[in-house]
ROMI-421492 format. One line per 4 residues: number of its first residue (from 0); their letters; for each residue x, y negated, z negated of C-alpha. Coordinates in nm, 2 decimals. Last residue first. Layout:
# ROMI-421492
NUM = a = X/Y/Z  ... $
//
This chain:
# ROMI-421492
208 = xxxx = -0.45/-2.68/2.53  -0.09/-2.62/2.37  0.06/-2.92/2.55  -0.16/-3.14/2.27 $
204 = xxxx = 0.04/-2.97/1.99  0.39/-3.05/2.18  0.29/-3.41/2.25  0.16/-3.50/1.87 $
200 = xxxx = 0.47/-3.32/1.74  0.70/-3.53/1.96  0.46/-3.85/1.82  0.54/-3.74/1.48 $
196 = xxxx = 0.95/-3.67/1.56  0.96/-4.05/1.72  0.76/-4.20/1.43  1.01/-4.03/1.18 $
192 = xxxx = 1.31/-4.10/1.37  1.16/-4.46/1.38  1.08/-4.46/1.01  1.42/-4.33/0.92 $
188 = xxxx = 1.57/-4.63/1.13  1.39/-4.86/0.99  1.41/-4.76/0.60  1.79/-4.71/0.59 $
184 = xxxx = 1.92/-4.87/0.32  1.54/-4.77/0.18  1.58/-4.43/0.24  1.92/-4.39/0.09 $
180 = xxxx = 1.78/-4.51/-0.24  1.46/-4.24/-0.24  1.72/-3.98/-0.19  1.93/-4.09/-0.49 $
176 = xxxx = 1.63/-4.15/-0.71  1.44/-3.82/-0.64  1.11/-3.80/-0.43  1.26/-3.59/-0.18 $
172 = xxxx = 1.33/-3.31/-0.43  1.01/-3.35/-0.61  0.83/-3.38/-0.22  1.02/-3.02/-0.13 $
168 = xxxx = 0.96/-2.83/-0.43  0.57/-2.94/-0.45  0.60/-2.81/-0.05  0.73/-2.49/-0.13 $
164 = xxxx = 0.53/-2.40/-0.48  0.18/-2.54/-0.34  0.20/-2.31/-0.01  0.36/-2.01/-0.30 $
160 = xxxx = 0.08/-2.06/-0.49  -0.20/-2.04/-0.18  0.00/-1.72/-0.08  0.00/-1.56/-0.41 $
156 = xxxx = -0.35/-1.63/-0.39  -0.45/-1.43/-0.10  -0.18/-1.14/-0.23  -0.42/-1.13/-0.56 $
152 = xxxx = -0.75/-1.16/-0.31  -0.61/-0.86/-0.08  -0.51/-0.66/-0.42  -0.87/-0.74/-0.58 $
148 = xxxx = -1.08/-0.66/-0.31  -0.90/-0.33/-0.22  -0.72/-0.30/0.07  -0.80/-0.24/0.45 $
144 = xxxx = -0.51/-0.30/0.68  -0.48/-0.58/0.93  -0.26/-0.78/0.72  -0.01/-0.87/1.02 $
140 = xxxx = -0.25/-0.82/1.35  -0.61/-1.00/1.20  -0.52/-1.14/0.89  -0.17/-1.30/1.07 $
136 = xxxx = -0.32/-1.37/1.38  -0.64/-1.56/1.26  -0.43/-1.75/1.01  -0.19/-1.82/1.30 $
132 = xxxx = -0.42/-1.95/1.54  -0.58/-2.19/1.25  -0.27/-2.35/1.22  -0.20/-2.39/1.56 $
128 = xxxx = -0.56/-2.56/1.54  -0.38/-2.82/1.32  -0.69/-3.02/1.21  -0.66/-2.91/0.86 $
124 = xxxx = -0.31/-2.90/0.86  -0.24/-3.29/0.96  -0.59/-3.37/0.78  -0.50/-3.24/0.40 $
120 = xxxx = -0.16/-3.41/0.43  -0.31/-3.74/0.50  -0.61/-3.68/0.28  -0.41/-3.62/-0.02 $
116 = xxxx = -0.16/-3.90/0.06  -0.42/-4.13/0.10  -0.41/-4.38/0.40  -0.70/-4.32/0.54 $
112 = xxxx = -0.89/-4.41/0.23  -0.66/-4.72/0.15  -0.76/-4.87/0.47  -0.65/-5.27/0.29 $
108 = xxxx = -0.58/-5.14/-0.03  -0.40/-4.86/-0.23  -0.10/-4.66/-0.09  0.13/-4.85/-0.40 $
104 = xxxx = 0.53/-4.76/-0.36  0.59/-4.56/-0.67  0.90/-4.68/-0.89  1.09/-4.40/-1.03 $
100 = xxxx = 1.40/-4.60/-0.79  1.35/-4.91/-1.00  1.39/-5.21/-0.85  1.13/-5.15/-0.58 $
96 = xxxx = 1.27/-5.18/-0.19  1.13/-5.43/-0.02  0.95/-5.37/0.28  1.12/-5.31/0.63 $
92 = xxxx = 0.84/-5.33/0.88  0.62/-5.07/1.06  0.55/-5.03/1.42  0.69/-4.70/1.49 $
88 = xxxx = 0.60/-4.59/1.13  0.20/-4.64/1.28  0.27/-4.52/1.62  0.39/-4.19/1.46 $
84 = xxxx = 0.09/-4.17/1.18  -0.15/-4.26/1.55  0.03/-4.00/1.70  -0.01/-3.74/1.47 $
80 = xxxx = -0.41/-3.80/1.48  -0.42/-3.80/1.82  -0.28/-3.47/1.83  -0.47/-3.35/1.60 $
76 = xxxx = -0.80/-3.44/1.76  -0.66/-3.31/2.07  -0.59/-2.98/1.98  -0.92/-2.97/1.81 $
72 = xxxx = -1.13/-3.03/2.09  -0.90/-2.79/2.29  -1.00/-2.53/2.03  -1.36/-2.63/2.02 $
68 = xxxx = -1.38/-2.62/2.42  -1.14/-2.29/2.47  -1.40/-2.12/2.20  -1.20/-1.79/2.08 $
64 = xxxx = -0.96/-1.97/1.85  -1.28/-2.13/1.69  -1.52/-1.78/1.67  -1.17/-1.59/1.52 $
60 = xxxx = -1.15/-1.88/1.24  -1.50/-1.82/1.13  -1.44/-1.46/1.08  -1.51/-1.50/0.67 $
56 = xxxx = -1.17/-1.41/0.60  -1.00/-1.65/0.87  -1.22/-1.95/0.70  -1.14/-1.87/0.38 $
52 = xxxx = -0.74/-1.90/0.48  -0.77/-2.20/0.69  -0.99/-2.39/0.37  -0.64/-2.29/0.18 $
48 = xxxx = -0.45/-2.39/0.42  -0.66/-2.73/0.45  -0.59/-2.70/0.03  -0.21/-2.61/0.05 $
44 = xxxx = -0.16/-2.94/0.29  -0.41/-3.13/0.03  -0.17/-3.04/-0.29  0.15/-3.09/-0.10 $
40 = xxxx = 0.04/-3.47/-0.01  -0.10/-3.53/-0.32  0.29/-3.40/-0.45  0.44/-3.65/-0.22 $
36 = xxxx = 0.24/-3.92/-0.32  0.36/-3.88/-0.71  0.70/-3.86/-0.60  0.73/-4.17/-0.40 $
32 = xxxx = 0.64/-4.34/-0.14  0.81/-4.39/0.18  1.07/-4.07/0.07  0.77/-3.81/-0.06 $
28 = xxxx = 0.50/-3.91/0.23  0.70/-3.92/0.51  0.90/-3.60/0.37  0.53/-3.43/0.29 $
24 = xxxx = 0.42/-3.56/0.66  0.68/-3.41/0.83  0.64/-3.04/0.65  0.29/-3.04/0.74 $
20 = xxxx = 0.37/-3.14/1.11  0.64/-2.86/1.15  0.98/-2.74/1.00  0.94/-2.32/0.96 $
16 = xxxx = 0.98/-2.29/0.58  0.60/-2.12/0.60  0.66/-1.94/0.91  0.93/-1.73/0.77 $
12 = xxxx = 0.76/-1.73/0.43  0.43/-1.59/0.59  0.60/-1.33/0.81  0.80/-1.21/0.46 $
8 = xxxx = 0.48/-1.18/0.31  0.34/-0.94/0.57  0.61/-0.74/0.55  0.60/-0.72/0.15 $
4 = xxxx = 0.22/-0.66/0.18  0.25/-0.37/0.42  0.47/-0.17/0.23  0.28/-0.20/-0.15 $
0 = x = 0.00/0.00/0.00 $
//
């Protein structure tokens, strides 16, 4: 039983530390402002993989990746939505850095809903139809055999955890003094490597229609 749980977790960890739109956003989001932001950021990228994951389960996910005009739909959404963060560091001006490097750099305001951390990271996987694919794939092909309820929901949680776990690891480490310093002597240029790698993630999701 044990067998096909330990290849199937390897598979998820490979794709998991795989560098892609979720983990963009969570450096955006951990370096421009801070550590709290970064860890709302984690927590809504594990909860669209988390919706991905109940979706999968229930066969939802299968009907979407089957439909070429809701997957296209959804392609595009996404990509849009990547290029419009992309644009957005593109055009972006150097602010001042705080005195304190524990500071957090305020999100509230002017568009303050679209600009949550929680709802940024929760829309960059949640409208990720990639993301979908692979949850569809992986219950379908990877965990394809049957397994008792409370083994398949143990190894579904260990998942969602280990989601939470990565990208938590990556916005605390992101969100330190020394990194968060060496952002802001650089603030422009990271933001247009940033925008250019968003909008490059915007074009390769949208060639996938």
């Amino acid at each position: 039983m044990f067998a096909p749980l330990v290849h199937a977790y390897g598979i998820f960890l490979m794709a998991l530390v795989s560098p892609g739109p979720d983990f963009a956003i969570t450096v955006k989001n951990s370096l421009t402002r801070g550590r709290r932001a970064g860890l709302l950021c984690a927590a809504g990228v594990t909860l669209a993989n988390s919706l991905h994951i109940l979706v999968a389960n229930l066969g939802v996910g299968a009907v979407i990746a089957g439909s070429p005009h809701v997957y296209s739909a959804l392609v595009w959404v996404a990509a849009v939505y990547l290029g419009y963060l992309g644009i957005r560091l593109l055009l972006s001006k150097r602010t001042a850095p705080p005195s304190d490097p524990h500071q957090e750099s305020p999100y509230r305001g002017k568009g303050s809903a679209l600009r949550s951390p929680l709802l940024e990271g929760f829309l960059v996987n949640v409208l990720n139809a990639k993301a979908i694919l692979f949850w569809v794939s992986f219950f379908a092909l990877v965990l394809r055999e049957a397994l008792p309820m409370p083994v398949r929901a143990g190894f579904v949680a260990a998942m969602i955890l280990t989601l939470l776990g990565w990208f938590s690891f990556v916005a605390q480490a992101l969100s330190r003094p020394r990194a968060r310093r060496f952002f802001f002597e650089h603030e422009l240029g990271f933001n247009r490597l940033m925008g250019l790698l968003l909008i490059a993630l915007a074009i390769r999701v949208g060639a996938t229609t």
